[in-house]
Backbone as CSV, one residue per row, in Angstrom:
resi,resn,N_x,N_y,N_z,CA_x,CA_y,CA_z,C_x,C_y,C_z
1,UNK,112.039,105.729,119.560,110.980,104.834,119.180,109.665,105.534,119.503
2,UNK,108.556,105.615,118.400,107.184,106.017,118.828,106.061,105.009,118.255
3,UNK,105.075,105.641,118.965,104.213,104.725,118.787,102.465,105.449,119.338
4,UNK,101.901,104.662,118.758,100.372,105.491,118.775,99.646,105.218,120.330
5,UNK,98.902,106.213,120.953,98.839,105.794,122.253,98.069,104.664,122.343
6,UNK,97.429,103.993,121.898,96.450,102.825,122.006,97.592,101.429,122.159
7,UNK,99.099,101.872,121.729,100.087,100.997,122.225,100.074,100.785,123.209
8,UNK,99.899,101.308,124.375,99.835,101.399,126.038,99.110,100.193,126.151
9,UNK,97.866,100.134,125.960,96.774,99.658,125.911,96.863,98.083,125.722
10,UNK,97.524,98.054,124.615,97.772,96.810,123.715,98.837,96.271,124.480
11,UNK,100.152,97.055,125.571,101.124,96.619,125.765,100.549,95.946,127.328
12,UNK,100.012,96.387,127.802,98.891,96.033,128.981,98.105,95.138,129.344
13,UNK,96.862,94.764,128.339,96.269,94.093,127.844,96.544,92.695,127.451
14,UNK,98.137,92.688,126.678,98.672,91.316,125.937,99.393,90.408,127.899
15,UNK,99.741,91.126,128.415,100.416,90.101,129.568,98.988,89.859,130.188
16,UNK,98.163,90.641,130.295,96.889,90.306,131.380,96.409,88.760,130.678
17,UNK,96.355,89.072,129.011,95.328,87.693,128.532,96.564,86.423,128.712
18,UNK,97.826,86.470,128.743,98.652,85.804,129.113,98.375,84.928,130.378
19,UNK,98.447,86.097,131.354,98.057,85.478,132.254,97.460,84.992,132.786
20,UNK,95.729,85.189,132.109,94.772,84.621,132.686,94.390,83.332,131.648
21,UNK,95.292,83.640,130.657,94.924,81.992,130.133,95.974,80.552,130.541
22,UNK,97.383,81.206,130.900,98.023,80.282,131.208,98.574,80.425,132.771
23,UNK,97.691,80.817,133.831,98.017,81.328,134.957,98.287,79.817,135.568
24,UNK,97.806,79.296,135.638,97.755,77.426,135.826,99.060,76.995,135.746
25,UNK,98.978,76.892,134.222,100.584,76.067,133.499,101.325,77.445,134.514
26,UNK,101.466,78.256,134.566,102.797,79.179,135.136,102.726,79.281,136.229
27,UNK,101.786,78.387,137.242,101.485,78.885,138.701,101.623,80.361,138.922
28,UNK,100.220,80.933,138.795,99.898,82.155,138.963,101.160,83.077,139.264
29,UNK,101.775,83.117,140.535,102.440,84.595,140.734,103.549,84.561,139.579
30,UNK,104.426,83.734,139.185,105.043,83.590,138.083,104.261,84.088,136.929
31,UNK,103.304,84.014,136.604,102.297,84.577,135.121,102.409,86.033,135.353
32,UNK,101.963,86.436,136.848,101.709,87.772,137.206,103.140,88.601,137.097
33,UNK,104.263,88.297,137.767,105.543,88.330,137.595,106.062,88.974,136.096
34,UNK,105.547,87.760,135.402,105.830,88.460,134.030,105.342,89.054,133.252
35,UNK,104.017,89.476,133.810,102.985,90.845,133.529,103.314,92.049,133.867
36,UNK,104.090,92.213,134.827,104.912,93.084,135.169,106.137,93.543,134.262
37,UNK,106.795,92.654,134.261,108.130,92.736,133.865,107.864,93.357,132.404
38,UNK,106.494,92.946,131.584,106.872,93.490,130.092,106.386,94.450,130.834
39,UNK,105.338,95.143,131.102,105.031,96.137,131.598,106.202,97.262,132.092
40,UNK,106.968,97.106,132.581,108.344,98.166,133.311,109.017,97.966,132.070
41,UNK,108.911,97.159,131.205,110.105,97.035,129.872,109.887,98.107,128.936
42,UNK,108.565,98.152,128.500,107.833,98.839,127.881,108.168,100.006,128.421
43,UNK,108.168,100.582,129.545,108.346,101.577,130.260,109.583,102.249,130.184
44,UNK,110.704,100.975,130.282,112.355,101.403,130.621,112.339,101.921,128.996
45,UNK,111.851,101.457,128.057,112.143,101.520,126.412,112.396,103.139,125.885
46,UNK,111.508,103.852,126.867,110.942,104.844,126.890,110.799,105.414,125.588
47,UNK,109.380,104.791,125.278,108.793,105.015,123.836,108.026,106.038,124.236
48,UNK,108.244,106.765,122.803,107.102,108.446,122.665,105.958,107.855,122.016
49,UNK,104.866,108.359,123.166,103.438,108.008,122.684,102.769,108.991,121.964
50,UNK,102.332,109.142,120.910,101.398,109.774,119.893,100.403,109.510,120.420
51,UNK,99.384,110.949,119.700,97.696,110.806,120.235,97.067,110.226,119.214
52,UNK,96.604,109.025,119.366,95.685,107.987,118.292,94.802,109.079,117.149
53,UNK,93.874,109.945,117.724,93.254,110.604,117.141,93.758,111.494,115.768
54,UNK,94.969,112.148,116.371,95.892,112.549,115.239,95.885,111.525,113.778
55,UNK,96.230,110.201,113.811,96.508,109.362,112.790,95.029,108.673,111.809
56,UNK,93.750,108.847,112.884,92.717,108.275,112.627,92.464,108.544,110.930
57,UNK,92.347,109.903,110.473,91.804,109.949,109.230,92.165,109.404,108.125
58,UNK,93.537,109.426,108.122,94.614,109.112,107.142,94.927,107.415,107.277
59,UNK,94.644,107.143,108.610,94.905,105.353,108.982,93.662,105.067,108.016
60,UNK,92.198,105.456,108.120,91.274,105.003,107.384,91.461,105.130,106.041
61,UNK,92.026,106.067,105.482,92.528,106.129,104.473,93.188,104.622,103.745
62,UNK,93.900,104.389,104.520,94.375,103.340,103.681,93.919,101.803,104.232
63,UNK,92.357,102.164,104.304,92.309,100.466,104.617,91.954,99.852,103.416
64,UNK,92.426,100.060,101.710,92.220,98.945,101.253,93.220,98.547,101.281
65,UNK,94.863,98.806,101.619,96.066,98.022,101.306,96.142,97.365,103.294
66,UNK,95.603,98.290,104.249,96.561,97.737,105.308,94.912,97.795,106.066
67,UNK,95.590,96.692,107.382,94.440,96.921,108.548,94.698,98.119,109.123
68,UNK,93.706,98.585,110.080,93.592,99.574,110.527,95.071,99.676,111.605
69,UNK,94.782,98.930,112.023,95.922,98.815,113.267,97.171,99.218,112.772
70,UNK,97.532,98.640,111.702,98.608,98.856,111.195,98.801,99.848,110.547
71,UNK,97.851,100.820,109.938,97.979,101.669,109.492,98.092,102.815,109.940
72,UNK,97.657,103.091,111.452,97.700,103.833,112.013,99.766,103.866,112.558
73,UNK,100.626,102.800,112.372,101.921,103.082,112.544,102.620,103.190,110.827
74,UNK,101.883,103.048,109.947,102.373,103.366,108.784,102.437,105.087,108.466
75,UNK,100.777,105.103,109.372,100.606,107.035,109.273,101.547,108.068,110.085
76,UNK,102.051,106.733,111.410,102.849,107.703,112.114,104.310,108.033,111.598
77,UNK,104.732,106.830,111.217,106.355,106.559,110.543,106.165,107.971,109.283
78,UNK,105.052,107.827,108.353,105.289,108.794,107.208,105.019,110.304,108.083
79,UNK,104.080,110.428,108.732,104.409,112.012,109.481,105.586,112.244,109.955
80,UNK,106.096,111.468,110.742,107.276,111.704,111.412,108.668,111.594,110.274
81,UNK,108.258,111.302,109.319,108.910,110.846,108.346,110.456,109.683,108.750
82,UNK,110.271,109.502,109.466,110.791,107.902,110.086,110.706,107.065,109.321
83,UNK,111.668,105.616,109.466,111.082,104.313,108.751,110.000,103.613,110.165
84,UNK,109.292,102.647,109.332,108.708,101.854,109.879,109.581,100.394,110.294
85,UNK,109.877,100.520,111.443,110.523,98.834,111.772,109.281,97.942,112.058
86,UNK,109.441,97.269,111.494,108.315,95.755,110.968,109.148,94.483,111.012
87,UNK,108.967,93.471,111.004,109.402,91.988,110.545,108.405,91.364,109.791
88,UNK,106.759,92.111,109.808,105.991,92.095,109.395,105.838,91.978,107.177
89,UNK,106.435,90.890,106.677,106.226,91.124,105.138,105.433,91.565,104.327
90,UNK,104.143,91.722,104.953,102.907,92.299,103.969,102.909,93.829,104.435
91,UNK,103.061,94.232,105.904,103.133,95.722,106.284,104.043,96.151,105.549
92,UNK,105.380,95.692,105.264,106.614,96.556,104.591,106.388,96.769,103.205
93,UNK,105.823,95.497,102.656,105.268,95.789,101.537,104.344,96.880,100.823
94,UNK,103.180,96.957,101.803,102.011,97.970,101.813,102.759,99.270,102.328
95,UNK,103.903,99.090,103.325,104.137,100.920,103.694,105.467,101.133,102.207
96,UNK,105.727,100.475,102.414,106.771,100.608,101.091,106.032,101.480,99.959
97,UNK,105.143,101.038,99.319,104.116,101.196,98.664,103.790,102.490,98.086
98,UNK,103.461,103.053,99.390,103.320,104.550,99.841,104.047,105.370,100.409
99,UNK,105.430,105.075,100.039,106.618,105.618,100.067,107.268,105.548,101.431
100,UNK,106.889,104.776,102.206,107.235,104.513,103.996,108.603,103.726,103.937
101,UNK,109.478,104.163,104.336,110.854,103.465,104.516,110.597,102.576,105.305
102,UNK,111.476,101.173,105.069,111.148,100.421,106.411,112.178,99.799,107.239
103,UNK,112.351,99.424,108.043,113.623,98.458,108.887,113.272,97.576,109.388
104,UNK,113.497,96.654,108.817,113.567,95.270,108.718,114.399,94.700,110.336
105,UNK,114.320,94.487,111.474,115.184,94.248,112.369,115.916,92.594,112.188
């Protein structure tokens, strides 16, 4: 499994706003608890991180079919020449498109 390094970021980021919006409803160390846990998951997965910069030109490239975000794992799947796993219907559509295999999980 790979992924662009700004994944780190994003994988980091998503338990923190978790937690600080529902730290209450989860009585805090429980919120924190499971800020962790995706955190070491993410970790155990042991996904190969790509350098964002690499994908930048070519991600801009295609922002009239895809967002940026997404395009930057459409750019990585076609370099690596990989499919793209999505559940995502409009991404598979748009990497499809441009010849991106996809897997549907």
């Amino acid at each position: 499994m790979t992924a662009p390094r700004l994944r780190c970021a994003a994988v980091a980021s998503a338990p923190r706003e978790r937690h600080r919006r529902f730290a209450a409803a989860l009585n805090g160390p429980l919120a924190a608890a499971h800020a962790e846990s995706s955190l070491a998951t993410f970790h155990a997965l042991g996904v190969e991180i790509y350098p964002t910069a690499l994908l930048l030109v070519k991600a801009f490239e295609l922002r009239a079919n895809l967002r940026f975000d997404d395009a930057r794992y459409v750019v990585l799947a076609r370099q690596l020449a990989e499919p793209l796993a999505t559940n995502d219907t409009r991404l598979a559509r748009a990497a499809a498109a441009i010849g991106v295999d996809v897997d549907r999980p």
